[in-house]
N, C-alpha and C positions, 0 to 999 in steps of 0.2 A: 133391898140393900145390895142384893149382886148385882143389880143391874147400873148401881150409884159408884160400883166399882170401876165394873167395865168402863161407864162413861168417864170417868176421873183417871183409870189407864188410857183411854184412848188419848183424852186429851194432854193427859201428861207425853205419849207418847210424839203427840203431832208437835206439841210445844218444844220437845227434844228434836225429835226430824228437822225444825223452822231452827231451830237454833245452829244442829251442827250445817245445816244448807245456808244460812248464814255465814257460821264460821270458815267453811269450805271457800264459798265465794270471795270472800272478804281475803283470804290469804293463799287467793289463785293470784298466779305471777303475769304481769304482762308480756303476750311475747311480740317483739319489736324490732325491725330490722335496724333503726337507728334511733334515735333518742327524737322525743317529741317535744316541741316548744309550745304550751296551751295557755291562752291570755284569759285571764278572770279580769274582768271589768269592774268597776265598785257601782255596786245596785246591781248586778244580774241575779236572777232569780237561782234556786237549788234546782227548778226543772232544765232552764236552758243552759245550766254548766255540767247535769246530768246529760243533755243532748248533745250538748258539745264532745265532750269524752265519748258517750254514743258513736258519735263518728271514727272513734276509732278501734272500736270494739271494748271500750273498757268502761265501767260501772252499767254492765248488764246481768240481767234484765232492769230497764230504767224503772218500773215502780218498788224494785227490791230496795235499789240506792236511794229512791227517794225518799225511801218510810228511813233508813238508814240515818242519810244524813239529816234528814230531821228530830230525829231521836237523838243524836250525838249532840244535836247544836241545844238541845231543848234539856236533855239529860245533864251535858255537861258542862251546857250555858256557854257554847264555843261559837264565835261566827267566822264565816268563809271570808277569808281575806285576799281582797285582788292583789295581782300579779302578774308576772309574767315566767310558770314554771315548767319546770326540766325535767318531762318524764322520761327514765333510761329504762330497757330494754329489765326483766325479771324484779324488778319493784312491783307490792305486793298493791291489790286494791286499797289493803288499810294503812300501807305505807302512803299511797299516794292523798287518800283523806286529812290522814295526817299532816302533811306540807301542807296541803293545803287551808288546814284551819290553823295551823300556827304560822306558816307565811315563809317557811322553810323550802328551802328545793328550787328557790327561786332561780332564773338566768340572769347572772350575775357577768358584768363586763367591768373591762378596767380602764379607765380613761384616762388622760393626760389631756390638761388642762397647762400649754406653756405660758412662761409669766411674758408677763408683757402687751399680751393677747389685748382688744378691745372687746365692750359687751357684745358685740353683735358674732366675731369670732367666738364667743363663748357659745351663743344661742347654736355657731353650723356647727360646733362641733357636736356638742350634746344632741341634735337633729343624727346628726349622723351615725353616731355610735351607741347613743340612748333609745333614741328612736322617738325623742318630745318633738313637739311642736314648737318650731323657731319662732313664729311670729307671737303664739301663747309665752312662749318663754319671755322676748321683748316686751309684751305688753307689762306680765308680772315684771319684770324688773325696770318698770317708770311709773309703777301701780304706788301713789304712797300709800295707800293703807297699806297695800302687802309687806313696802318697804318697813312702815312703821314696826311692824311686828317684830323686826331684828335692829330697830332699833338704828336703822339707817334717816338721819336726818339731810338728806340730797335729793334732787331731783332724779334721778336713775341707780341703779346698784354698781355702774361703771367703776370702778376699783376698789370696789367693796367683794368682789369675787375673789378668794385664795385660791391663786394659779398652783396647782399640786397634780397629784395621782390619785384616784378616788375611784372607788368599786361602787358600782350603780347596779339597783334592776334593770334588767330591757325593759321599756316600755314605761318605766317611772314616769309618776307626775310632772309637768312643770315646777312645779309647786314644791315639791320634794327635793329637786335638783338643785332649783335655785336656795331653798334653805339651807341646804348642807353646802354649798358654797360660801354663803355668807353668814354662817352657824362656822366654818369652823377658821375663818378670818377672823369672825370677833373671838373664838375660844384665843388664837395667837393671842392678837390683840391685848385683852386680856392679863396675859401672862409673862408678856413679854415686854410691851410697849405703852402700857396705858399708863404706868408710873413716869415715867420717863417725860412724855408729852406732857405733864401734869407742869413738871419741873420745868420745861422750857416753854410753858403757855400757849400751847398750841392745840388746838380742837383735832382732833383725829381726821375729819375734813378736810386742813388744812396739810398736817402728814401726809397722807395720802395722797396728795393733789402732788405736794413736792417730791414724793418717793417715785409718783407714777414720770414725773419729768425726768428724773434719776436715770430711772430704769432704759426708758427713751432713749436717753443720751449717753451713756453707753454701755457696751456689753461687758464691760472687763470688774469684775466682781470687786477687785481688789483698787479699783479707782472710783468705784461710787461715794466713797465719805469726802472722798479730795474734790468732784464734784457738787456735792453736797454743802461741803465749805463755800465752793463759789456762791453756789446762789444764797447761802445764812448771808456772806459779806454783803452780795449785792442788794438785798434784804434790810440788812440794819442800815446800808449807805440812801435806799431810797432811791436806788437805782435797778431801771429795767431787767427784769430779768433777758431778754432776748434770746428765748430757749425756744429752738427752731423746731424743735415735735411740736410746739403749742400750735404753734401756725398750721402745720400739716394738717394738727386737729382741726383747728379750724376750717380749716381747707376741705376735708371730707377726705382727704385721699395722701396717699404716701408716695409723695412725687419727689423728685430734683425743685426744689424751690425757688422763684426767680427773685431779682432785687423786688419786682413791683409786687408780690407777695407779704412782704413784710408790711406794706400799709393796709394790707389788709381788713377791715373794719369790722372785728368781734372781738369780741369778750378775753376770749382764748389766745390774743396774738398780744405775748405779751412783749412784742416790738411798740406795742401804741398805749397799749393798757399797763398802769402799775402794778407791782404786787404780784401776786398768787391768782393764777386762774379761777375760774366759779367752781371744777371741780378737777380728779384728775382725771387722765388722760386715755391708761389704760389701767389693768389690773398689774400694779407692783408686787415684785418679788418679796420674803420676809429680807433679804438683804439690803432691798431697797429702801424697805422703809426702817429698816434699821440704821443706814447711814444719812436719810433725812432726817433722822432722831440724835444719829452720833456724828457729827459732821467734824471732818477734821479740820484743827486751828491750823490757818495759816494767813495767808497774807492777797491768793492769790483773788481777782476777780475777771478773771478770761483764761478760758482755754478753745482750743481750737484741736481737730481730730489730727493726728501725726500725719493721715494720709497714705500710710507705706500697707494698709489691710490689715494691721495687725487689732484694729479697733481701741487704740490706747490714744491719748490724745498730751498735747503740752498745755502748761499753764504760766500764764502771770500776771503780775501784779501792777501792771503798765501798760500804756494803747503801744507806744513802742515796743515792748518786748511781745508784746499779740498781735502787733504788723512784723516781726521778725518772726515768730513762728505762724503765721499763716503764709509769707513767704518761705516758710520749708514744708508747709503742707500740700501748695501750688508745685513746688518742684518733686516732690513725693509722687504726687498724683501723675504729673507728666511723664515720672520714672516708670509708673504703674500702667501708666497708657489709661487712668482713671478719669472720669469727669469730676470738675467738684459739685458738688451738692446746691452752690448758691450761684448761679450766671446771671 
């Protein structure tokens, strides 16, 4: 019987040592001259994110962490979720387990995404500041299953991106990037504009396409519905739109456009083609496609830019009163020492 003690002290005793050597370890601090960026992959093993951290002296000795993190994920039914996290200098071992199985602590960046942008300007930006892959990114967004999933019925996600500010992981998915793009377009969407389109029978496709020419054609916020108007007029009259970003699109490139450019032969040049382009053009502002939605009544169906830089433009209702203001846009420019746009 004494000897059934001893062995049941000892071992209580060694159970107690394993435990507080545990406990000790687990809430040693790491010491760190500056903050460490450490990438978890999705599918890497518990040993080679233990060897990872290894490298920098922290989750040692690695078979301690290993029994460790396996006990916690088996124990409390947790898994290691990839990222890309922010270890700062006196976080504990069990702090850092922690981020890491809830997915906290991550390296978070804030991006601006400007409107107006085209998809492939979306792709370098997200490359550059997320750290995805441009060409992955592109592929997903002309992918229609991918598209399907959000519910995009188009051939590409080209202005189906909401141009905003959005907080990312480093190193986030493709996949992730582009959903919350087009996740929180349709939340707008949505909320704002899906009744509305309802009411003036128009597919969201079709919004979109005229918001993205909107946006295009100018920069001055408070003249996109007067814009907007033109082309609903030119729209119900059956008459060309002649909206000069279509061509550019066409064109591949954001040049000075010449006359011989307008016969251009696609889809997109709606100097030859009627109607609404196949899609839009670029990604529109919620302004934009607010005033393709709310278009203010008027009379006019031409305008032409002022010319003087101030990015505002004149309008009318007449080829005569828009050969009178494109001759003040000509003398504008000559004042500005400007070239115009179309030679």
């Amino acid at each position: 019987m004494k000897k059934v003690i001893i062995i049941l002290a000892i071992l209580l005793s060694s159970i107690l040592i394993i435990f507080g050597w545990v406990q000790y370890s687990l809430n040693q601090k790491v010491l760190l001259s500056e903050s460490l960026s450490i990438q978890i992959t999705k599918g890497m093993s518990v040993n080679e994110i233990i060897e990872k951290f290894n490298n920098y002296g922290i989750f040692e000795p690695a078979f301690l962490y290993k029994l460790i993190f396996r006990s916690i994920m088996f124990i409390e039914n947790k898994q290691i979720i990839s990222g890309n996290y922010l270890i700062k200098n006196n976080m504990s071992h069990y702090d850092i387990i922690k981020a890491i199985m809830s997915g906290s602590n991550q390296n978070v960046v804030r991006v601006t995404f400007p409107e107006g942008i085209q998809l492939t300007r979306f792709a370098e930006i997200a490359e550059e500041h997320i750290g995805i892959n441009k060409v992955r990114f592109l592929e997903l967004a002309k992918s229609p299953q991918f598209l399907k999933k959000f519910g995009v019925e188009a051939e590409s996600a080209e202005g189906y991106l909401m141009p905003e500010t959005y907080d990312f992981y480093v190193n986030q998915s493709e996949e992730s990037v582009l959903a919350k793009l087009i996740n929180q377009q349709n939340k707008i969407w949505t909320q704002h504009f899906a009744n509305r389109a309802i009411e003036l029978n128009m597919s969201k496709h079709e919004v979109l396409t005229l918001a993205s020419i909107i946006e295009a054609e100018t920069p001055v916020a408070d003249e996109r519905a007067r814009v907007s108007g033109v082309y609903h007029n030119r729209l119900k009259r059956g008459m060309l739109l002649q909206a000069d970003p279509t061509v550019q699109y066409a064109l591949g490139m954001q040049r000075r456009l010449k006359y011989s450019d307008l016969s251009y032969n696609n889809k997109y040049n709606t100097y030859i083609y009627p109607g609404l382009p196949p899609g839009p053009i670029n990604s529109p502002s919620f302004k934009s496609i607010e005033a393709a939605l709310y278009p203010e009544e008027h009379n006019y169906i031409y305008f032409v830019a002022v010319g003087d830089g101030s990015g505002r433009h004149n309008f009318s209702s007449s080829e005569e009163g828009h050969q009178k203001n494109r001759i003040i846009y000509k003398r504008n420019l000559r004042a500005n020492r400007n070239r115009p746009l179309i030679e």
